[in-house]
N, C-alpha and C positions, 0 to 999 in steps of 0.2 A: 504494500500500500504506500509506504514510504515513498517508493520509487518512481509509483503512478505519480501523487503530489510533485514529487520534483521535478518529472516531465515537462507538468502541464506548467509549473511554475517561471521553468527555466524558459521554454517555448514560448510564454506572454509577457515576461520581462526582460529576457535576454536576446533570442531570437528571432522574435517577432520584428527587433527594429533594422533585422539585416537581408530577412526572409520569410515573407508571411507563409507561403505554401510548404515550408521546411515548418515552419511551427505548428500549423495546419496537423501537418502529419505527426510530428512528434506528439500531439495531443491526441491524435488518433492510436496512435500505438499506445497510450496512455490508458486510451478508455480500452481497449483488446485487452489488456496482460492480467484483470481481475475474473473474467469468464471463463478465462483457459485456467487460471489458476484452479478454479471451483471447479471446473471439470476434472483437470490431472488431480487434482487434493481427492475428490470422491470417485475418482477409480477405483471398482473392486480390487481387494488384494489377492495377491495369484500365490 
């Protein structure tokens, strides 16, 4: 979760003022890595 926040943080304050579409994206991969996490985390275990 940490890492989503830093994402979207770094993306709207840092990178936003060099490259909207690179921050765009960075906040996109941001919102992605919580779904997969809850997916991989509740995989049956084998």
């Amino acid at each position: 979760m940490g890492t989503c926040i830093g994402l979207i943080v770094l993306a709207w304050f840092v990178v936003r003022l060099f490259s909207i579409p690179a921050a765009i994206g960075m906040s996109a991969v941001a919102a992605v890595i919580p779904p997969i996490a809850a997916i991989v985390g509740n995989r049956p275990q084998q």
